[in-house]
N, C-alpha and C positions, 0 to 999 in steps of 0.2 A: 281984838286979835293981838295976840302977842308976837315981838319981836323975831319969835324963834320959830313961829307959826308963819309968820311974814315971809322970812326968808322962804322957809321949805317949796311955801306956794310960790314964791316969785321961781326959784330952781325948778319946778316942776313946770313950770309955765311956759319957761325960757328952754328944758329940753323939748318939748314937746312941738315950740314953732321952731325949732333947729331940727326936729324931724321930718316934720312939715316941707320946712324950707329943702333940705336933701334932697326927701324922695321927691319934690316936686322937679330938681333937675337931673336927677335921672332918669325923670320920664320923660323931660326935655331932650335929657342926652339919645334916651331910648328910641326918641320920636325923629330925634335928626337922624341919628343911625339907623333908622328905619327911611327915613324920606331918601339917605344916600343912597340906601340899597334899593329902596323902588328907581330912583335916580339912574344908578345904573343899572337897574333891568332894562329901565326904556331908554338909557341908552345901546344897548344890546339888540333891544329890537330890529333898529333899523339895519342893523349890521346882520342880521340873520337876518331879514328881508332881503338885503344884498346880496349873501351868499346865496341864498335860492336863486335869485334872480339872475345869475352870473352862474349858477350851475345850468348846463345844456339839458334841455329834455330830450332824450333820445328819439325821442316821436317826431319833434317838431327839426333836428337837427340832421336826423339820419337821412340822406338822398339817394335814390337808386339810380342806376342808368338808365337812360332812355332806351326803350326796347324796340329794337331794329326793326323795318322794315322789312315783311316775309313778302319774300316771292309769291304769287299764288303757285301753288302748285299746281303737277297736270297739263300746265301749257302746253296749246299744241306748239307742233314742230312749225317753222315757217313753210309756206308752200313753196316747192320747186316744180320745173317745170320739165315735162318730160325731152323736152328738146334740147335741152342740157346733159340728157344721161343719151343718149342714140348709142353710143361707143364704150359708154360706163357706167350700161346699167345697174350691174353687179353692186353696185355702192348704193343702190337704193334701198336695199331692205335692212341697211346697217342707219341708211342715212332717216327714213320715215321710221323706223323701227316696228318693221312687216315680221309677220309671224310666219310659220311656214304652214302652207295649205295644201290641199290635193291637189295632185293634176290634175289639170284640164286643159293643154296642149301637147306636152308630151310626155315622154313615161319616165323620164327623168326624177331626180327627188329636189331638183332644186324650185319649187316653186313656192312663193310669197302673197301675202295678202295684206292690207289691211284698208279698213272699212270698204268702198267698194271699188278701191286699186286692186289689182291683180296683175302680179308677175312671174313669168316663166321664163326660164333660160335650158338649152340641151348643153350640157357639160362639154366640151372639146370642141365644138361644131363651132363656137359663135354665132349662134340663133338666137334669137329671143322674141316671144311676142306679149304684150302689154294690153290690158283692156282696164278701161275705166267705168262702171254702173251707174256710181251714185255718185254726190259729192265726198270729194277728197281733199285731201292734201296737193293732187298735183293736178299741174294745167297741163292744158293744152294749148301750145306757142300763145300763151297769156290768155286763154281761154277757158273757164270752169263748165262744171256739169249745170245744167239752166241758164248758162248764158248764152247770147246769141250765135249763131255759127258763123256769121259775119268778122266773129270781135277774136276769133282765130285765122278765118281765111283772110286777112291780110299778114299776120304773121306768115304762113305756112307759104303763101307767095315769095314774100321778100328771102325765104327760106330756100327756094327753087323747088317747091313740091306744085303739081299739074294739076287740075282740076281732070280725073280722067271720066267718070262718070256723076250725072248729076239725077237721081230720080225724085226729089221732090222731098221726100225727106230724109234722103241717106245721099251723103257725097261721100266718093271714092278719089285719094286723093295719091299722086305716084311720086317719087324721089331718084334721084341717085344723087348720093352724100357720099363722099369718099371714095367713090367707086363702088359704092353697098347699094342697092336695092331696097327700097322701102316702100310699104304700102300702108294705107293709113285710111279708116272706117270712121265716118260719124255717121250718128243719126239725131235726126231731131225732130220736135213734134212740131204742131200742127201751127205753132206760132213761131218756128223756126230757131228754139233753143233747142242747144243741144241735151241729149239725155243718156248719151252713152256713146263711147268710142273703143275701137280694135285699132293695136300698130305691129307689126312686125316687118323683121327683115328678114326675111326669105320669103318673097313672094315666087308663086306657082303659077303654072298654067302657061299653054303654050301664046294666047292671047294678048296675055301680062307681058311676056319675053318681047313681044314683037313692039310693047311702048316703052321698055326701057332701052331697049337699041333703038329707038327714034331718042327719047330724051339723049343718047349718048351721043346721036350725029349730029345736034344742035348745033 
């Protein structure tokens, strides 16, 4: 080979591993500049993991109020007792909340009902008479419908009302309250509960007259 043949091959030699050599560090370069940027993807990652994790989920964050407590509705009224209204009846049918029924003591329009209470008053007069059927809402001097008539006739005593008649299963029982006249009906069945009561203050009958002027000369 000749000198000049020598050279060209040696130049040709010499650019070809100077190409070599190059591209191979720019795939070097290429390959770091690539491992940086995967570098910092996953550096990234963790940090949007974070922000997720530090963003609130409204599902899990959001809290409601505690929801209150409902009355039941409907409740009945508390029981009263008739020995409480004698002078203020009138307050009864606001106070049980009685509806207004037919007469059946006087012609009047003021009479009330509810379940098997029934109230009557005569407008101007100051009369009234009360009767109880069923159970109710009100006693008698702490007494209900089916309970025994014992578990009133101690009230109705300490009360100053008379035993005036006793037939066995109807007592007849007499008053004067205020200087007013009062008469007062149970009856009871056969095991001596009661099942139903009459009161009014205007008792009748010339009979009647002659044991309230005895209770008056006491």
């Amino acid at each position: 080979m000749g000198e000049k043949r020598w050279r060209r091959w040696m130049f040709l030699l010499t650019a070809c591993m100077a190409a070599v050599i190059s591209g191979g560090c720019r795939t070097a370069d290429n390959s770091s500049a690539e491992a940086q940027g995967s570098s910092v993807t996953a550096d990234a990652t963790p940090a949007e993991e974070q922000d997720a994790t530090e963003t609130p989920d409204p599902a899990v964050t959001l809290t409601s109020e505690p929801t209150p407590e409902l009355t039941p509705a409907g409740e009945a009224a508390a029981a009263v007792d008739i020995k409480d209204y004698l002078e203020s009846y009138e307050q009864l049918p606001k106070l049980l909340g009685m509806e207004r029924g037919e007469a059946w003591q006087f012609s009047g329009d003021d009479s009330y009902v509810k379940d098997g209470f029934a109230l009557e008053w005569l407008d101007g007069y100051g009369i009234f008479s009360a009767k109880n059927e069923s159970p109710s809402e009100v006693l008698l001097y702490g007494a209900g419908i089916g309970d025994p008539v014992s578990a009133a006739q101690e009230g109705l005593v300490q009360s100053g009302w008379v035993l005036y008649s006793d037939l066995g299963e109807q007592y007849t029982y007499i008053a004067v309250l205020n200087d007013q006249n009062f008469y007062l009906d149970i009856s009871a069945d056969a095991d001596g509960c009661i099942t139903d009561w009459y009161l009014n203050n205007w008792p009748e009958g010339e009979f009647v007259a002659e044991a309230y002027d005895g209770l008056r000369n006491q």
